[in-house]
C-alpha positions in Angstrom: 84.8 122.8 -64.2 83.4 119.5 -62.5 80.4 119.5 -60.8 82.3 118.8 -57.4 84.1 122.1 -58.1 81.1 124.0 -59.0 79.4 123.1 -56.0 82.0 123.2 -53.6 81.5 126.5 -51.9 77.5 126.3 -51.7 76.6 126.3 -47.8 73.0 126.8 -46.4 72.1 130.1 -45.7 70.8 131.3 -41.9 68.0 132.0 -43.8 66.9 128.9 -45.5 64.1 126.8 -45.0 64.6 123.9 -42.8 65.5 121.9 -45.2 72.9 94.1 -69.7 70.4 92.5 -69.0 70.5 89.0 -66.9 68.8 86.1 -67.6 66.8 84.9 -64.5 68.7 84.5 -61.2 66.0 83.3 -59.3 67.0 82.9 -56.2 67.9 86.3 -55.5 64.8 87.2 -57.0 62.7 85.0 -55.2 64.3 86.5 -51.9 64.3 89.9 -53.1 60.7 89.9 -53.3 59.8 87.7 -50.4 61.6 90.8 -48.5 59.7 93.5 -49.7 56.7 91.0 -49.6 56.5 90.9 -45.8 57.1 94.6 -45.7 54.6 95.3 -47.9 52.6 93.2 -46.3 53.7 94.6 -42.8 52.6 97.8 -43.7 49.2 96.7 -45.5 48.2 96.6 -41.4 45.6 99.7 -40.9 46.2 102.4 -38.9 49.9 102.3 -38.8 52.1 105.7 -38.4 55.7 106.3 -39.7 57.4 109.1 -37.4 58.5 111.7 -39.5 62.1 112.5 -39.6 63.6 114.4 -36.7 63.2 118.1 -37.6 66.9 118.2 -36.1 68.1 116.0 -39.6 67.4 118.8 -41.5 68.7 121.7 -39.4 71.9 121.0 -39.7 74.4 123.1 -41.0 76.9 123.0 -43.2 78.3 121.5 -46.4 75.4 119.1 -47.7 76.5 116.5 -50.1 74.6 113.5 -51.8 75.7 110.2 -53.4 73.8 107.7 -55.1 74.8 103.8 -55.4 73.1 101.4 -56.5 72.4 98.1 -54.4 74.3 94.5 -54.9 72.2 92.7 -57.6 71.4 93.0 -61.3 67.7 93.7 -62.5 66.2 90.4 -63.7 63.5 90.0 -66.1 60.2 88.5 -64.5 58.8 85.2 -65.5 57.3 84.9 -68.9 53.8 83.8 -69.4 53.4 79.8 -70.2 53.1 79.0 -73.8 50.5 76.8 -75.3 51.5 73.6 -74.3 52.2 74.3 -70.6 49.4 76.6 -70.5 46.8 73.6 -71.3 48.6 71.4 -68.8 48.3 74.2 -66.0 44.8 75.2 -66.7 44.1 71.0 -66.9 45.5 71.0 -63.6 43.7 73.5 -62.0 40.5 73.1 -63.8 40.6 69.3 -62.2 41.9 70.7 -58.9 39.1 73.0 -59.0 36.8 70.5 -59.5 37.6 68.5 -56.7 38.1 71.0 -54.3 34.6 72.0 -55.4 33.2 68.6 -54.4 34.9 68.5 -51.1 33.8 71.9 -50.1 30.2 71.2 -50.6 30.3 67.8 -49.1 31.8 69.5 -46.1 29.1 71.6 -45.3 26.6 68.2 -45.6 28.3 66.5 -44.2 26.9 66.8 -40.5 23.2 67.9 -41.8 20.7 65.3 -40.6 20.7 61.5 -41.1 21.0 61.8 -45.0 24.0 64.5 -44.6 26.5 61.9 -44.9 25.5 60.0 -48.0 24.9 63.5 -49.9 28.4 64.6 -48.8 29.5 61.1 -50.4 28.0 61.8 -53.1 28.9 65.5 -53.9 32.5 64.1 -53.3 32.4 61.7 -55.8 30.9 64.1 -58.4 33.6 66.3 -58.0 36.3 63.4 -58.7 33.8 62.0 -61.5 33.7 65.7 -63.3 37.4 66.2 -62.8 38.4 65.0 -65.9 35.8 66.3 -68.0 37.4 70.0 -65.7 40.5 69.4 -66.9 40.3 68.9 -70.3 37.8 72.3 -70.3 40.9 73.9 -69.1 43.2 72.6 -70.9 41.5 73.5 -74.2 40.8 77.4 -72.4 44.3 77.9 -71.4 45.3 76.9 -74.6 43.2 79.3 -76.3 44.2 82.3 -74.4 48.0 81.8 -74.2 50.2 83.7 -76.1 52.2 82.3 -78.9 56.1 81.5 -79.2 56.8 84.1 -81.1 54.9 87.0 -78.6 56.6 85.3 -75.9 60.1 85.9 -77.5 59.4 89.0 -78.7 57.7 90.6 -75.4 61.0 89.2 -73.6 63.1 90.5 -75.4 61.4 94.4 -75.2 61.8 93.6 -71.7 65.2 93.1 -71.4 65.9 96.1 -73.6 64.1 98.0 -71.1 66.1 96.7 -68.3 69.3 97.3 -70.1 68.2 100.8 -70.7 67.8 102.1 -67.3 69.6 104.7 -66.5 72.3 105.0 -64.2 72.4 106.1 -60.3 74.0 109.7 -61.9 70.5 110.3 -62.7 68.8 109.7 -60.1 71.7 111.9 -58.3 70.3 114.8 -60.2 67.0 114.5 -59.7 67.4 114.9 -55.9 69.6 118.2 -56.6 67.2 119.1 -58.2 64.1 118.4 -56.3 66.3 119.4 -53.5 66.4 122.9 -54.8 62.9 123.2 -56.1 60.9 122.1 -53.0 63.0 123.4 -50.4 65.6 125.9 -51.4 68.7 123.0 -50.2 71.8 123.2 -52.0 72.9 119.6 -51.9 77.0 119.2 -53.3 77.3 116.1 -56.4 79.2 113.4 -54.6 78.9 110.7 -57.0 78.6 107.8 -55.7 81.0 108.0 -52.1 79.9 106.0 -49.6 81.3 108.5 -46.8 81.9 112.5 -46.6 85.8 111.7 -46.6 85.4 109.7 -50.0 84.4 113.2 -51.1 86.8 116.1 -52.1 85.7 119.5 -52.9 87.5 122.1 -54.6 88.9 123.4 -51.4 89.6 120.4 -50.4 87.6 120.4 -47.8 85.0 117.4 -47.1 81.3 118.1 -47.0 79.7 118.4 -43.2 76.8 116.1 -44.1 76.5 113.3 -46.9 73.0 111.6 -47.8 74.0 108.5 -49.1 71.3 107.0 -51.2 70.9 103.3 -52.4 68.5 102.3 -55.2 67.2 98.4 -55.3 67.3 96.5 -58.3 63.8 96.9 -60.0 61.4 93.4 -58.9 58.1 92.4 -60.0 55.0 91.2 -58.2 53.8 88.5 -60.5 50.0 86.9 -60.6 49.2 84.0 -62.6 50.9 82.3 -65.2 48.9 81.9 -69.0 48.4 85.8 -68.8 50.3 87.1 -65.6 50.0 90.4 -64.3 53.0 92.5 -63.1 53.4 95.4 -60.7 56.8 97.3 -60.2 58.2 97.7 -56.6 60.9 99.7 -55.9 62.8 100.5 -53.0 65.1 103.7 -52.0 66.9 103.8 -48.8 68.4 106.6 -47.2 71.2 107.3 -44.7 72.6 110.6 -42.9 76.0 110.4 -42.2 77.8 113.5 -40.4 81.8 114.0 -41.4 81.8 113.8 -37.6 80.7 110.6 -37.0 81.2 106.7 -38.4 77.4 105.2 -38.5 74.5 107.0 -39.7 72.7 109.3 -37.7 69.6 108.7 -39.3 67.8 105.9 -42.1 65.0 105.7 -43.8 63.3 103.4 -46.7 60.6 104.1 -49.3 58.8 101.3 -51.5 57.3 102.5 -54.7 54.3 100.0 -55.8 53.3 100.8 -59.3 50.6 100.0 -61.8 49.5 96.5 -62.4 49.5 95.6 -66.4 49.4 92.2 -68.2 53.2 90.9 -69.3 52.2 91.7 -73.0 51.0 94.6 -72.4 53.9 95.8 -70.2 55.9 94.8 -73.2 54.1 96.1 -76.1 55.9 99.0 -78.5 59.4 98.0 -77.2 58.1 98.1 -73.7 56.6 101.7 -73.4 54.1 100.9 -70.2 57.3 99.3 -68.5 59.6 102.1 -69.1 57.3 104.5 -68.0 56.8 102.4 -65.1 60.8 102.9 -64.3 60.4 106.7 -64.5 57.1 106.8 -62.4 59.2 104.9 -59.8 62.1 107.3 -59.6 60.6 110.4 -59.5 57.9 109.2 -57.0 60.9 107.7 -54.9 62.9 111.0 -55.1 59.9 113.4 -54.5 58.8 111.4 -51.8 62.3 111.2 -50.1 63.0 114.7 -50.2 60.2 115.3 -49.0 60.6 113.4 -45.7 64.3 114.4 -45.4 64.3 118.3 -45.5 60.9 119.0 -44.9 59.5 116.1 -42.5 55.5 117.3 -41.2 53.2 114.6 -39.9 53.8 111.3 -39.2 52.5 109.1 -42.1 49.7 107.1 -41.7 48.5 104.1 -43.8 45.4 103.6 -43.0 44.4 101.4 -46.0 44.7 97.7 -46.1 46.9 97.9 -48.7 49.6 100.0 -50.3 47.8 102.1 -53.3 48.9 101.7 -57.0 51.3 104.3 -57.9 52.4 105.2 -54.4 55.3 105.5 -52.1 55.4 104.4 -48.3 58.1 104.7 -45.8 58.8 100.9 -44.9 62.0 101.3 -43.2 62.8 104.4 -40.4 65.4 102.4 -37.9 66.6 104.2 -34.8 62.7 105.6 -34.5 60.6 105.4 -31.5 57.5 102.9 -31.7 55.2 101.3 -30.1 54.3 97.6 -30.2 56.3 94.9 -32.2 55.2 96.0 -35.3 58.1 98.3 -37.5 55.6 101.0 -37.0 53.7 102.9 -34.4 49.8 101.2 -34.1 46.9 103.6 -32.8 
């Protein structure tokens, strides 16, 4: 018996609570995470509030169904750290930079102190240019020093791209909503696979389901800091959508961002990639606990009140169709 058939004659109770890897394409990356940049960012305002759901979403009766696809776009592995060579000629670079911009910054603030301020300025100026050599070889040699080798580099790619190839599919992540689903709230929600509408979705008695949460999980992007020893963080995004058998468009749409853990590249990719794959299952079951939770059981509206989004955590980014006030995506206080 299929899981459609299985599920097909579960309706909610009167009683119930209210319930491959890729090589780099980096310009879809790059605009993948300039998006959820200035979202992030968006919500790193303080004192924002996210409505909560309508309580009417989860009242509704009937046949509840849920299908998971996953969005346009193939995971892509994040930029590898600089090997030796480059990584002198960065930290040369930016130890000369530095050096400079050093100068000029102190000559700015002489420059309009007293008679003398302008010839002190001068001369801080010129110090900076005279050291900047002497600042860039310094770096060079340092970022040399503390870059990883060829053969880490190869080898800590190629754990990543094993862990990218490994993720599993949206079926999974189908389940884990069933079953959270059923845990938290006591909801009975029918497998529909991946349908993008109730009608795509047959049951046993041929019937369609009354509701269907259609679910779409983003390719996994990183947040990337430097480049001899960058730093990555996960972010992950979930959107949802209600979609009555009644109607065409979505009744109701929501999005959640999961920002994980920061780790150095190497270390992400140590032991065939064991910090980064249990980043990946952080993500999803804070994503599906977090989405359920706003679904069928919406309370308070969700305040971010810190400056930025905290490691590990989930935010609602996305609720269109909601009331707010002001021009931001969310409600300000």
């Amino acid at each position: 018996m299929s899981r459609h058939q299985a599920a097909s004659g579960a309706r909610r109770g009167a009683g119930s609570p209210h319930r491959s890897t890729c090589r780099r394409p980096w310009s879809r990356v790059a605009a993948g995470v300039a998006v959820l940049a200035l979202t992030l960012a968006a919500c790193a305002q303080p004192t924002l509030e996210v409505p909560p759901t309508p309580a009417s979403i989860a009242a509704m009766s009937g046949v509840w169904a849920v299908s998971v696809v996953a969005a346009d776009g193939e995971p892509a592995l994040p930029r590898a750290p600089l090997g030796r060579g480059a990584a002198a000629g960065h930290s040369a670079k930016v130890g000369a930079l530095g050096s400079v911009y050093a100068g000029a910054g102190a000559a700015s603030g002489l420059a309009g102190s007293g008679p003398w301020g302008p010839i002190l300025a001068a001369g801080l100026l010129a110090a900076g240019v005279v050291v900047a050599p002497v600042a860039a070889v310094v770096g060079a040699v340092g970022g040399a020093a503390v870059a990883a080798s060829p053969e880490e580099i190869a080898a800590a790619e190629a754990s990543m791209a094993r862990a990218l190839a490994d993720l599993p599919p949206p079926d999974d992540l189908l389940e884990a909503v069933i079953a959270e689903a059923d845990r938290r709230v006591g909801m009975m929600l029918v497998d529909c696979g991946t349908a993008r509408r109730s009608a795509d979705c047959t049951l046993a008695d041929a019937a369609v389901p009354d509701v269907l949460l259609r679910l779409e999980l983003d390719p996994p992007l990183f947040e990337i800091e430097g480049e001899v020893r960058p730093q990555l963080r996960l972010v992950q995004r979930l959107s949802a959508e209600i979609r009555p058998s009644t109607v065409v468009v979505p009744i109701h749409a929501r999005a959640w961002v999961y920002r994980g853990i920061q780790h150095r590249y190497l270390e992400l990719a140590a032991d065939d990639a064991r910090l980064l794959r249990q980043e990946f299952a952080a993500a999803r079951e804070a994503l599906v606990a977090k989405a359920v939770a706003d679904l069928f059981a919406p309370g308070i509206p969700e305040r971010h009140v810190e400056r930025a989004q905290p490691e590990g955590s989930v935010w609602t980014v996305l609720p269109p169709g909601q009331p707010v006030r002001g021009s931001l995506p969310f409600g300000r206080r």
